[in-house]
N, C-alpha and C positions, 0 to 999 in steps of 0.2 A: 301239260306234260310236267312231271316232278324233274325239279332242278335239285343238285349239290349244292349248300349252302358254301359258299366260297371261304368263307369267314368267320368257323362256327366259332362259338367261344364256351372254352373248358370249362368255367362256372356256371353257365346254364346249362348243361349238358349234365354236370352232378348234380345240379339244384332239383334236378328229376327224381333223385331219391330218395326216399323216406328215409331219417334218421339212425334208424335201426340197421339199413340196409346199408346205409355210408361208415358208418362204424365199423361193423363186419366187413366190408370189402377193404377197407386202412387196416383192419386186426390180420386180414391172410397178407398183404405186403407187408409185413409188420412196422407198423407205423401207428398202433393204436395209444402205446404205454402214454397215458396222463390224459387220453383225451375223450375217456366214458364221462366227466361231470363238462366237459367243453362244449358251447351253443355249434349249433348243427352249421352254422358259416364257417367259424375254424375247422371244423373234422371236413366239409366242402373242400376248402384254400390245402389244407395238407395232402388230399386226394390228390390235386389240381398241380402238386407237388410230387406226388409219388408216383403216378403212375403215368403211361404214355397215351394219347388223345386216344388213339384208336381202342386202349383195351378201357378206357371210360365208357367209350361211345359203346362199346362191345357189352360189358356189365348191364350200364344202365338198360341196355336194349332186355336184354336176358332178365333183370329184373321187372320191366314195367309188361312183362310176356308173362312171368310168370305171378304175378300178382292176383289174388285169387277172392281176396277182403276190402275194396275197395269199390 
């Protein structure tokens, strides 16, 4: 029987997305300006920053669904 992770934690939860994908979802909260040449850990830490656990958890799910090249 699946259990609720009691404990998730926000940076493995973004670590779930492709580069491209973490970028674009920091550009619509707008939080992108300075960080298109930034390694994919900082544009992670400012998501992890911008937005609230649940609409991460919500994204990530919505992107790893609709992933179609991988």
């Amino acid at each position: 029987m699946p259990l609720t992770n009691p404990s998730p934690d926000p940076m493995s939860v973004v670590a779930l997305f492709w580069r491209d994908e973490a970028l674009s979802f920091l550009e619509e909260l707008g939080g992108a300006s300075g960080m298109q040449s930034r390694f994919r850990a900082k544009i992670y830490s400012k998501l992890v920053d911008k937005a609230p656990f649940d609409h991460l958890c919500n994204r990530v799910r919505r992107c790893l669904r609709d992933r179609r090249d991988w």
